[in-house]
N, C-alpha and C positions, 0 to 999 in steps of 0.2 A: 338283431341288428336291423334286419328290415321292417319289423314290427315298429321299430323306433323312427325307423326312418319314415316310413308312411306316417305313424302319428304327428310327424314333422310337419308331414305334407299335408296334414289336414289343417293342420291347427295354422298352418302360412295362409292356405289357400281362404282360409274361413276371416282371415283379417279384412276380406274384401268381397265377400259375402254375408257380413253381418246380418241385412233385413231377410234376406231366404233364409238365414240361420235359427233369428229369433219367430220366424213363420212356423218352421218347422217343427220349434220346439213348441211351440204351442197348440198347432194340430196334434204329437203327440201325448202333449199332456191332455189333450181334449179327448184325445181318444182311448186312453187311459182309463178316464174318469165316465166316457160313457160305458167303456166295457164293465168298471163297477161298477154304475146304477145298473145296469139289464141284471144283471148275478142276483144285486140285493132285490128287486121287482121280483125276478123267478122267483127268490128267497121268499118274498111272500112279506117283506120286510116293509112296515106302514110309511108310506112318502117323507112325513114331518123327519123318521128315522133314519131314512136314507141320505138325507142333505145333513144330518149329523154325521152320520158313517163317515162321508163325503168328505166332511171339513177335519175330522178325524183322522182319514188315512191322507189325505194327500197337504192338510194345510195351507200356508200361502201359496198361491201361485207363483208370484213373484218371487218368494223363498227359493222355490222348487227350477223357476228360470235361472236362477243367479248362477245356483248347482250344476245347472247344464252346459250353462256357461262356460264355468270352471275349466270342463271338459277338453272344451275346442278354445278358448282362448289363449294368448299372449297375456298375462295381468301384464306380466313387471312392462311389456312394450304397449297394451293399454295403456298403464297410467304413466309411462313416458311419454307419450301422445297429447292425452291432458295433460300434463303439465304444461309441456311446449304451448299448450292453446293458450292456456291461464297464463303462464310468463307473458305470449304475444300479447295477451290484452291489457293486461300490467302495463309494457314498455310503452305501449302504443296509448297509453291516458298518461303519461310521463314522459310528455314528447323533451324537455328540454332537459332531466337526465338521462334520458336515453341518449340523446344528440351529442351529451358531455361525454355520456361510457363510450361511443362508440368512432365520437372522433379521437378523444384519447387512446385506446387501442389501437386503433389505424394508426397513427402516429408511430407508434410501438413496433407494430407487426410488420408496417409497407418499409419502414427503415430498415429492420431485422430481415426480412426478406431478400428486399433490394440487394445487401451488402454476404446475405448467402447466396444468391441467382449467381453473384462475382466467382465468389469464393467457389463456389460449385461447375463455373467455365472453366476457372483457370488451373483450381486444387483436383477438384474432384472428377469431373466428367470423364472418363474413356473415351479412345479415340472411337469415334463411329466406324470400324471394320471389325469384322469377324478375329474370333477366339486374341482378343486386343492382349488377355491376360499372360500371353506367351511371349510378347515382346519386350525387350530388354535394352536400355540408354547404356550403352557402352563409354567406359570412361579411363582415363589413366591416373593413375597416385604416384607422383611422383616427391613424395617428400614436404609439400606443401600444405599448407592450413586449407586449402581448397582442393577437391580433384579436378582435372582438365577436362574439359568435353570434347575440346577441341583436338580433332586429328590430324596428321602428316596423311599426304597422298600413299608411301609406303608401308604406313602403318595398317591403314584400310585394305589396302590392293591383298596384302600377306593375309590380313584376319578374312578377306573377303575368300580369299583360295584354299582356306581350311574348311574343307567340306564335312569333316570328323565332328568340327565342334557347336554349327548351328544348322539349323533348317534352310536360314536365309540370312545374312550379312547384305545390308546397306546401307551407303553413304547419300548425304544431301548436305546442300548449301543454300539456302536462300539470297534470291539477287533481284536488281533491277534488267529487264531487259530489253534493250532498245529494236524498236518494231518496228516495222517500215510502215506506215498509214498512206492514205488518202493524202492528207494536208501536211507528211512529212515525217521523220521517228518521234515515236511516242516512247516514254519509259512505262514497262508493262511489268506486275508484280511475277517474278517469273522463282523457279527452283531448277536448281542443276541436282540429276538424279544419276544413282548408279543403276547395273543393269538390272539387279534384284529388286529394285523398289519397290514395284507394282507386285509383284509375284510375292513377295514377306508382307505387303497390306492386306492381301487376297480380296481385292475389290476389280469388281469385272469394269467394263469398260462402258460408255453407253454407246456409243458407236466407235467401228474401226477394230483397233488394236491397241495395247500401253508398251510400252518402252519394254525392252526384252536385255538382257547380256549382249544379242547380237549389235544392238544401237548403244553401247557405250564401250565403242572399239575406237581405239588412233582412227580418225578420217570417218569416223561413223561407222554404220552397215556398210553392206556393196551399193545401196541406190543412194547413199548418201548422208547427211546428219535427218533423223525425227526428230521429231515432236508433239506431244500429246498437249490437247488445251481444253480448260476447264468449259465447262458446260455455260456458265454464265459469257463466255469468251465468243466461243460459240454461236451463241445468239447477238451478243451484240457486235459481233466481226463478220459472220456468214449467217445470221438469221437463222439460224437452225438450218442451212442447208445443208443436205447428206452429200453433197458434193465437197462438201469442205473435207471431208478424208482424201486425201491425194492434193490438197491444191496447197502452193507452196507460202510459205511467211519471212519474210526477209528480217533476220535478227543480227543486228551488228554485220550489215551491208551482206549479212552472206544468205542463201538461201538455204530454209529449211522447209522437210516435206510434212504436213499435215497426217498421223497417221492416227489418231483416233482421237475422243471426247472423253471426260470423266464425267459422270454424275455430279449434283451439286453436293450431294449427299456428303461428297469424298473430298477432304480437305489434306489429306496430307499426315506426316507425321509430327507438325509443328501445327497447337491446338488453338493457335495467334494468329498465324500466315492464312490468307485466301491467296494461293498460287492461281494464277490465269492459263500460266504458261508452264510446260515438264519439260526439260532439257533434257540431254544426255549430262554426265561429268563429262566425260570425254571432250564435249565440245567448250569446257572450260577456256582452252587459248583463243578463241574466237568471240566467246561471250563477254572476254572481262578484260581481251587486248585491248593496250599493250601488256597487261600483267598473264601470267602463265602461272597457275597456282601448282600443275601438274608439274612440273619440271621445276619448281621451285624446290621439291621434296620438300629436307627437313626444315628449310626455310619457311614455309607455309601452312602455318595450322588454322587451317579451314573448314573440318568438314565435322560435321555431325553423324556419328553413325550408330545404327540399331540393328538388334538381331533378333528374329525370332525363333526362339529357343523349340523343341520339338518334345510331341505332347507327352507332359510326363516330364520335364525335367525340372529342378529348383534350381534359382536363385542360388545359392549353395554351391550346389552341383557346375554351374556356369560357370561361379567364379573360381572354382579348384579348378577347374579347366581352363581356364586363360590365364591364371598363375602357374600353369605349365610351360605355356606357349608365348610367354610373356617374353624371356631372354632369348629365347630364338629368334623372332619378329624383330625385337630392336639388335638385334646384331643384323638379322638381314636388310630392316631398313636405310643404315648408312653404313660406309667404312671411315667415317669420319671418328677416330678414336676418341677425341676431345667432346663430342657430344655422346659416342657413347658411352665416355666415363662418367660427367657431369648427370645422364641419366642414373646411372647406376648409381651413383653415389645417394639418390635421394631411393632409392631400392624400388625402383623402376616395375609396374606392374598392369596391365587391365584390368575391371572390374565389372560387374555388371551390376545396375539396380532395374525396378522396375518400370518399365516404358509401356504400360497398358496406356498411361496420361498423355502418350508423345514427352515433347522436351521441347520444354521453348526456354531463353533465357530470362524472360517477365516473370517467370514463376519465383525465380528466387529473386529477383530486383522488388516484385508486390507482397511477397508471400507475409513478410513481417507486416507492412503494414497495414493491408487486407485482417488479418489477425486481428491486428489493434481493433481495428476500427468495429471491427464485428464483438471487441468486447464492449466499448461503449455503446451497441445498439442491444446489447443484452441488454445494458447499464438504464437505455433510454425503457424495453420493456418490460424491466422490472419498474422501474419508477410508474409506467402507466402502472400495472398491476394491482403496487401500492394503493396508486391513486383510485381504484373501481375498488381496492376492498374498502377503503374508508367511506366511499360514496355508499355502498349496501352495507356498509354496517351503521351509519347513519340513517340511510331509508327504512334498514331492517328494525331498529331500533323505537322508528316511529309507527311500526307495527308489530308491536310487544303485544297490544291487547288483542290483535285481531290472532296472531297465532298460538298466545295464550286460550284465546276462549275455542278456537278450533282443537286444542291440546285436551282443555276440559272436554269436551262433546267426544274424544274417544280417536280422535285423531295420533297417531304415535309419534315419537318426535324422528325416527327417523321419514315416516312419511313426509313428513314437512320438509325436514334435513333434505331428503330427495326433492320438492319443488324447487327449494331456494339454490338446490345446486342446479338442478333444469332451467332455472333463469340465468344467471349466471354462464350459465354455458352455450344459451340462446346467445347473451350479451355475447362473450367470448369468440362466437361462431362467425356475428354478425360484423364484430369489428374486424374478425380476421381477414373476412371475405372484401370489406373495404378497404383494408391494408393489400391485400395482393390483387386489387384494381391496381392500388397505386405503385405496388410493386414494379412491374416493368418501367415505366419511365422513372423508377430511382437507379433500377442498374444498368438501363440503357445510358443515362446521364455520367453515370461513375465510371462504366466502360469507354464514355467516349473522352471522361477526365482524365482517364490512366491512358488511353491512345495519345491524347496531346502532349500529356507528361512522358510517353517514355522516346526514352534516348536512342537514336540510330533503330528502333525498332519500332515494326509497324503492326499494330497491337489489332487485331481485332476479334471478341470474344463473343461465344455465345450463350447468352443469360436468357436463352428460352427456360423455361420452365420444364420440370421434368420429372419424374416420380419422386427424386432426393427431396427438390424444394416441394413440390404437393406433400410429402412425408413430412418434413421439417414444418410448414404449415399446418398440418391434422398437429403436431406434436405442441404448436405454439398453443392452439386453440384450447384441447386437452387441459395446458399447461397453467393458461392464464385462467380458465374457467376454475381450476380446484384453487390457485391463489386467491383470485377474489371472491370466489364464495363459500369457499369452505368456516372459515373462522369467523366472516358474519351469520354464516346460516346455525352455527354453534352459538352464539353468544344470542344469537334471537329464541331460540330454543331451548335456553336455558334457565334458571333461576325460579323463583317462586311464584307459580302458576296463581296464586289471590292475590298476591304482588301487583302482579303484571296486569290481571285482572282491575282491582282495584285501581290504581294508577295512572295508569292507560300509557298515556302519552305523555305525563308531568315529568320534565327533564331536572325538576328541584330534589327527585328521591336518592335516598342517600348512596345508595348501591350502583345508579347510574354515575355520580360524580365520583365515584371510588376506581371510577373503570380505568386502570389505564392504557390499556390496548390503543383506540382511537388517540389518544396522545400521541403512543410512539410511534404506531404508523403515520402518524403528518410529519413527526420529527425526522423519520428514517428517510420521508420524502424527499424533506427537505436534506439533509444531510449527504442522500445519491445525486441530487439536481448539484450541490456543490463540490461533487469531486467530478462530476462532469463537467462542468462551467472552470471548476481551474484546472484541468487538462487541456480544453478546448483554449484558454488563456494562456497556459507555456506555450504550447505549438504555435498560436499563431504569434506572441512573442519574438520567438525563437527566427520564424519565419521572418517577420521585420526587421529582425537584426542581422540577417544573413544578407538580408538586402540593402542595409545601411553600411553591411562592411565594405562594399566595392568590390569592382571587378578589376579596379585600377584601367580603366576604360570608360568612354562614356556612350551605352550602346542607345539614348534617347536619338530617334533620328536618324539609325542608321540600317540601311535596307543592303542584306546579304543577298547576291546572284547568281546561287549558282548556273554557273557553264560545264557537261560534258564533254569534254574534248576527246572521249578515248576515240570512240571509231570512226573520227573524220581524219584525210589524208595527209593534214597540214603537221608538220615538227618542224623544232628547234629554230631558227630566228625569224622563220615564216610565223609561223603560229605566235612568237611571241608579237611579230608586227599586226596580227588581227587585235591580240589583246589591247594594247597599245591603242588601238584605231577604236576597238571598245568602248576603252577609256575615255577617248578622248569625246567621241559620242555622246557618251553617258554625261560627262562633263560637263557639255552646254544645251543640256535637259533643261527645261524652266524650273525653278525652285533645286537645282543640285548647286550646293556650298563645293565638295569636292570626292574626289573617288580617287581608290585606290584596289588591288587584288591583295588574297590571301588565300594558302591553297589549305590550314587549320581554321576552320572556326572558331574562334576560342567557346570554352563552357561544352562543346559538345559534346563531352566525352570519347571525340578522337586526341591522336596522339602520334608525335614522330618525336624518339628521340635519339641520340649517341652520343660519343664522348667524343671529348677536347682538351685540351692540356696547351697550357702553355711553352714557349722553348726549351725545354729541358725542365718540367713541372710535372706535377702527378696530373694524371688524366681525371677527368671528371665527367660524370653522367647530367645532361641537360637535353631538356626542350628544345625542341626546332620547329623551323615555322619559315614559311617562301612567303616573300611578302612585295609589295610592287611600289612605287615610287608613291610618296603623300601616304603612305600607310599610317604613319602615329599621329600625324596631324590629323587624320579623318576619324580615325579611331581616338582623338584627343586622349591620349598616352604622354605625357611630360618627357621631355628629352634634355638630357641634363648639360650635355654634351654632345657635339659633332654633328654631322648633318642626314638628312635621308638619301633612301637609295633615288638611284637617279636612272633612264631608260639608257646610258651609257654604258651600268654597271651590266656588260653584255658577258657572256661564255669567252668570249676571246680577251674580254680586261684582266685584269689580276682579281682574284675573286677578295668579294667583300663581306662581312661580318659586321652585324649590332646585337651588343648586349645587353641585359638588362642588368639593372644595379646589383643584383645575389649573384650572377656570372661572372660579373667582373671583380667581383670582391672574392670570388673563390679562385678566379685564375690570376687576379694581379690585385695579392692584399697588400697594402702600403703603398702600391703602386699606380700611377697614371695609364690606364689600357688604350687612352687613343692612339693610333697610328700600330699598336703593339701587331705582332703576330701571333694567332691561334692557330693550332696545327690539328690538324684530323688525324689518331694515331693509327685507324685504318685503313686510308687510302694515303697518308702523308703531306696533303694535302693546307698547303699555308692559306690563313685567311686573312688580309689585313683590318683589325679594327674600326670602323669607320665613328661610331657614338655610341653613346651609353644611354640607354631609357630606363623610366621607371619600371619597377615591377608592376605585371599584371596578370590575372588569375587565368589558369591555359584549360583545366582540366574539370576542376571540381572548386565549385561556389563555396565550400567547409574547407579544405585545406588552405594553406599560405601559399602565395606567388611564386611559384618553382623557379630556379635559376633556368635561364632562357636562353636563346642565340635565334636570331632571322638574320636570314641569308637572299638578297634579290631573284625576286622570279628567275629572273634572266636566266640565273648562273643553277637555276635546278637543274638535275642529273637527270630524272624521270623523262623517259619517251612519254611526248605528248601529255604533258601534265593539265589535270582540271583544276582550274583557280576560279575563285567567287569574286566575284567585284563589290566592293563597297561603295556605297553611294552615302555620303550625308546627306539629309535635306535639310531646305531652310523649315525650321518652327514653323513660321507663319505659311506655309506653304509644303506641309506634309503627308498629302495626301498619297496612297502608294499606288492608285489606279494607274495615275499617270506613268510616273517611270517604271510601271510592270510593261503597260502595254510598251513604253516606250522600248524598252528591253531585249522585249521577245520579237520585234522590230528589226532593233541594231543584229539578234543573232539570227535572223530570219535570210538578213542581208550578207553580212558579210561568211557567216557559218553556217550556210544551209542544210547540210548535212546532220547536223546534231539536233539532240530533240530541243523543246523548248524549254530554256531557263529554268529552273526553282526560285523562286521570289521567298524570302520570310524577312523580316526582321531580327534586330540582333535582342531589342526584348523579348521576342517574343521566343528566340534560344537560350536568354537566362530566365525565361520562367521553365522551360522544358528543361535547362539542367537544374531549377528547383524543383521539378518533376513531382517527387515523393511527399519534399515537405511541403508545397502548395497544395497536395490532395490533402492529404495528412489534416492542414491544418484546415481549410476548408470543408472538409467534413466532422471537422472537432466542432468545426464553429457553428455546423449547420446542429450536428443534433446536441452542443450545449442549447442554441435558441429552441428547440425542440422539448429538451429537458428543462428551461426556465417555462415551455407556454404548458405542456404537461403538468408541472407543478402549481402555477397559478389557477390555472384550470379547476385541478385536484383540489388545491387548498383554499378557494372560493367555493367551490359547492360542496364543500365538506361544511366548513365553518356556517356557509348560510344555511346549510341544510340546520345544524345544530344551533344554530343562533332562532331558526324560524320555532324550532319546537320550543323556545325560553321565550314565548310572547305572554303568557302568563306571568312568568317569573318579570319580565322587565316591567309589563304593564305595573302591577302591585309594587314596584320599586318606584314607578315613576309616581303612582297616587299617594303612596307616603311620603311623598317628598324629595325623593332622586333629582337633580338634574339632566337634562340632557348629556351635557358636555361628562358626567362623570359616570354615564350609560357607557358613551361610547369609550370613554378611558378604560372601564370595567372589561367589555369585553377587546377591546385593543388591547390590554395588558393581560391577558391569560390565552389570545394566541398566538402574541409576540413569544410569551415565554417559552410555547412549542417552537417555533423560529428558532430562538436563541440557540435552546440545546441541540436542534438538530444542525445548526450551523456550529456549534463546538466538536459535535461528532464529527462532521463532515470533513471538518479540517485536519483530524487525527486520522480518519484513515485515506484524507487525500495527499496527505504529507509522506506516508506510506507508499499508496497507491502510485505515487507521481514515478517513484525511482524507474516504475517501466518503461519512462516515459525519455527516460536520461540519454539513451543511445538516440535518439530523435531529436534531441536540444540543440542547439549552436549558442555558444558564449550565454547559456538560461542556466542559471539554477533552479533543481526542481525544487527546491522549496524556496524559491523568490517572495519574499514575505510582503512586494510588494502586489505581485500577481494575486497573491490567498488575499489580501487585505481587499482590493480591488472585485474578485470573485465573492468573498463575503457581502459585499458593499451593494453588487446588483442581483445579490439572492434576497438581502434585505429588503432589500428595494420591491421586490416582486411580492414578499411575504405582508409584507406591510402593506402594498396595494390590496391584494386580498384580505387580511382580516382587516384592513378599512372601509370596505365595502360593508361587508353585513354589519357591522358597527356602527356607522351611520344611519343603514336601513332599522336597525330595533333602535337607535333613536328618534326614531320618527313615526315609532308605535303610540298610537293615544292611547291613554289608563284604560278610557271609558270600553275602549271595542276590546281591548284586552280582559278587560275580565268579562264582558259578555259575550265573550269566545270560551273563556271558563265554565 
């Protein structure tokens, strides 16, 4: 073993010592040959005789070097070396196929990367803390096609107090938390943590101390509520100053005590969130007043909670152990019989899976279509692939004679086999390394397309680069290198060496037109670029017709505001007279038509709803929604009937009620519901009738218009409620600078206390509740046009490449008599025919192919024969642009230089 190992170490060290190597061999071959002359001289042996001996024993020199050679050399990484040299000087006197293989690849590779960088933040990555693989996302089954992740303050507090069954039990919530600044409260990305948090991450602190059990007590510790703030918080709140441990941060008017920093390193147990701010839970009634999630109990499913399991335990083992302790916990969580029958009926249990990933909810909201999308960028680098093996098997083709007569002279075909794949792999290496330049700004762009899109959550991922994707990169490289060269470097090295010889380059011999390889690689081209281009056509189909359905609303021109009210002093008919003063503010803004509040956004994916029944009627489940006076005019919603709410409809009126037309046909069918009364069967509660509106969409852009009820701000129940103001603007005057500043103005003035405003548009919440299918379809769209410039690309310098070696054959077509016009028909109609059949394939397995695509659709069929038709139409289109080119070009060959190129 060490014998082998030092000859290791010679023969490495000797790759970088070659001239001392070949010195040496030569002084000892010198010295060799004088110690045999002296012998044969003593010998007595006549001069003429000893230069024979001479040449006798020792023969070539250079024979005798080679040998020595042998010895200390690397051959096989020798002549990988040359090769690499000879590939470089190849690509580099073929600058404009080089330029083709190697932006095609990058095309390939910087896409496939980009969309695994994602995939590798959000699927793949462990959280950044020590032994991650012991933590465990706790969840309940309760009967449902889904398990809950979401927990009861009870249910935690009991699994947290069982010290038998994990290392560490901890709860989190992520929130906004309102900061007291310089220029007034700020909303600051904050988490409310249990007392275990920090201690189950095992990540130390950078300065101070982290949150401990003793600071997630009623009232805090004994000095008070902490809190820990992130490193980035840190510096741009106290400069990195070490005094910022003890000094106080006012959250939600209360004070809290600064008692250490985290690393930037440390993000949490959600692999989405950048936390600024670490809570206590405990301080939950202060952070989120007026709401009390804590004393809400089973009322409030809240919290997030993770265990890390102690070393040495499984999965398995976890969940027999909390199907233990499972009906204990919910008996001790409530004595409310009726919730815990209703549990038990669906056979009520915890579970655990694995949380080395954390647990954020984007993961299952992207996870399918992250998938997708990473199969179309297979999709995109196999089609490059395709497209570099037709290219070198066309180039390779044009050096038939050169590696034919290097085959004669003694050369073996696998040696050759070995260059042409050492180029190829050069190509492969090169494009890859341009592909992951362009990597980062594809998955920077995709992560900040998936943050825009996602709903109520605040997305932000990290797509650094990291052994998986450098892996998955070496693998692409690897990959696409034996695709595109393996089957031209066989077909150049094959066949009959006088053949090839003889021949050379004439593309007329019979054996080359027999080929059909090159055919069905441009057809397969063709046939992947079309089930890519009509995928990339259903979605974004699909996606236009989600948009043309309506929202039964018209959200052009109208600017949502949100207001915080929770932590300022003002409730019930105070507060409601700021709004009002708001309003009226906002009002006679330049360029505002009219304003009105709303405490639902519609399309956000929030939601309030309960039942209603009419006077002696079955109860029925609807939609609610607090809405303020000019609400369906602003929001131009059709009102079919009765009038809007009015600043009268106050707490002390008789409360009032509008329905939308599916609510009034479920509580009064046959019936006129104006003036009618609705009763609330849980609080008993009359509302009377006021008008009936159209339907419009409250939840989700794909479902139908749920039966609804809006009830006047005024008359809401909630302490201190937060309502959004609407603003229309006029068209010609819709700029939003204005009424933002104006905005944050009005609540500057009359709400000083609250932070500033949220401005968005109501477009730009129905493009975020079409979140998935605007990525979706947007990156269908980007790498179909990817997959049509790939293919053109490909099927132009394949074609001219093969069109350039037939300059002979056209020339002698065109001296006997050919026309131009029936040159370029000739070769137009024999790479049309490749087109045709590859677009007949395409459409058979993209008819196939599409079905995955069907849970993605709105009102599409996936096999829309107008969409395939249309997809055919601009693949044609692309195919024809290319074999129109070199068609024209060899009709523009003269006879004369053609055959004296012969």
């Amino acid at each position: 073993m060490i014998s082998e190992l030092n000859n290791l170490f010679r023969r490495t060290t000797s790759l970088f010592r070659k001239r001392s190597k070949d010195r040496e061999i030569a002084e000892e071959l010198e010295f060799h040959q004088h110690l045999l002359r002296e012998k044969l001289v003593r010998q007595g042996v006549p001069q003429s005789q000893v230069d024979a001996a001479m040449r006798r024993t020792f023969g070539n020199p250079n024979r005798w070097r080679e040998r020595l050679r042998e010895l200390w050399q690397f051959r096989a990484l020798e002549n990988f070396f040359r090769d690499l040299a000879f590939s470089f000087r190849l690509l580099r006197k073929s600058p404009g196929f080089t330029s083709i293989a190697l932006i095609t690849l990058a095309l390939g590779v910087g896409a496939n990367t980009g969309v695994f960088s994602l995939i590798n933040g959000l699927l793949l990555r462990p959280l950044p803390v020590p032994n991650a693989q012991q933590l465990a996302v706790l969840r309940m089954d309760e009967g449902g096609p889904q398990p809950n992740y979401s927990f009861i303050t009870p249910f935690f507090r009991s699994l947290e107090s069982r010290h038998d069954l994990f290392t560490n039990v901890f709860a989190y919530n992520s929130d906004l938390l309102q900061v007291k600044g310089t220029s007034g409260n700020e909303n600051i990305p904050g988490v409310l943590v249990s007392g275990q948090y920090f201690e189950a991450l095992q990540t130390s602190s950078l300065l101070g101390r982290y949150l401990t059990p003793a600071d997630d007590q009623h009232g805090g510790s004994s000095s008070g509520f902490a809190v820990v703030i992130s490193e980035s918080f840190w510096e741009r709140w106290f400069h990195r100053s070490a005094e910022a441990v003890g000094s106080k941060l006012v959250i939600a008017n209360v004070p809290f005590t600064v008692v250490g920093v985290m690393p930037h390193t440390f993000i949490g147990a959600d692999p989405t969130q950048r936390p600024e701010i670490y809570a206590p839970l405990s301080a939950d009634p202060i952070i989120d007043a007026p709401r009390n999630h804590i004393d809400a109990g089973i009322h409030a499913w809240w919290l997030t909670v993770v265990a890390r399991m102690p070393s040495g335990m499984t999965l398995d083992q976890a969940n027999a152990a909390l199907l233990t302790v499972s009906n204990p916990i919910l008996h001790e969580a409530s004595s409310d019989p009726e919730f815990i029958t209703d549990e038990e009926k669906g056979h009520f249990h915890f579970s655990a899976e694995s949380g080395s990933r954390g647990f954020t909810e984007a993961r299952s909201a992207f996870r399918k279509p992250l998938i997708t999308m990473f199969c179309m960028c297979a999709g995109i680098l196999l089609l490059a692939c395709l497209n570099l093996a037709s290219l070198l098997m066309a180039r390779s083709a044009a050096r038939e004679r050169e590696l034919a007569t290097r085959l004669a002279l003694g050369a073996s075909r696998r040696r050759l086999i070995h260059q042409l794949l050492v180029e190829s792999l050069l190509i492969a290496t090169l494009g890859t390394a341009l592909g992951m330049l362009a990597a980062p700004l594809v998955s920077r762009s995709l992560a900040a397309m998936l943050a825009a899109s996602s709903i109520g959550l605040r997305v932000e991922l990290d797509t650094s680069i990291d052994f998986r994707v450098l892996l998955f990169a070496a693998a692409i490289a690897v990959t696409a290198s034996i695709l595109i060269g393996l089957i031209p470097a066989l077909q150049a090295t094959g066949g009959d060496l006088n053949e090839h010889i003889k021949e050379g380059q004439h593309p007329t011999k019979a054996h080359e037109r027999r080929r059909p390889l090159p055919r069905i690689l441009m057809a397969s081209q063709v046939a992947l670029a079309l089930i890519l281009v009509t995928g990339a056509a259903l979605l974004a189909t699909s996606l236009i017709r989600l948009y043309q359905s309506g929202a039964g609303f018209d959200p052009r021109g109208v600017v949502n505001i949100a207001f915080d009210m929770d932590k300022q002093q003002l409730d019930g008919d105070r507060l409601m007279q700021v709004y009002q003063q708001i309003g009226d503010q906002l009002r006679h803004q330049p360029g505002v038509r009219s304003t009105s509040f709303q405490f639902i956004v519609p399309l956000s994916h929030r939601g309030w709803n309960g039942f209603l029944s009419s006077p002696g009627g079955e109860r029925h489940l609807f939609y609610f929604n607090s809405v303020g006076p000019d609400y369906f005019s602003t929001m131009r919603i059709p009102m079919f009937q009765g009038r809007e709410f009015q600043w009268t409809d106050t707490a002390t009126s008789s409360l009032k009620i509008i329905l939308n037309q599916s609510a009034a046909k479920q509580l009064f069918p046959g019936r006129e519901p104006l003036s009618q009364l609705v009763i609330n069967p849980q609080s008993h509660k009359a509302y009377e009738v006021v008008a009936v509106v159209a339907d419009a969409k409250y939840r989700d852009m794909r479902k139908p218009a749920p039966a609804a009820a809006y009830v006047p701000m005024q008359q809401d129940e909630r302490e201190k409620p937060s309502f959004s103001a609407l603003v229309r603007l006029d068209p010609a005057n819709a700029s939003l600078a204005p009424i933002a500043s104006a905005s944050r103005a009005i609540a500057a003035r009359l709400a000083p206390a609250i932070p500033a405003p949220t401005i968005t548009t109501l477009s730009e919440v129905m493009d975020s509740a079409l979140g998935t299918e605007r990525v979706m379809a947007v990156l269908s769209i980007f790498f179909a046009a990817c997959a049509l410039l790939v293919t053109a690309i490909g099927l132009y310098g394949t074609l001219a490449y093969a069109t350039a070696r037939r300059t002979s054959e056209i020339g002698i077509r065109m001296a006997l008599g050919a026309q131009r016009a029936g040159v370029v028909a000739l070769i137009f109609r024999e790479n049309a025919f490749v087109a045709v059949v590859g677009c007949a394939a395409g459409l058979a397995v993209a008819g196939v192919a599409s079905r995955a695509l069907a849970s993605f659709l709105y009102e599409t069929s996936p096999r829309d024969p107008w969409i395939f038709l249309s997809s055919v139409a601009a693949l044609s289109l692309i195919a024809s642009a290319a074999s129109l080119l070199p068609a024209l070009r060899a009709a523009r060959i003269e006879p004369i230089t053609a055959i004296r190129c012969e």
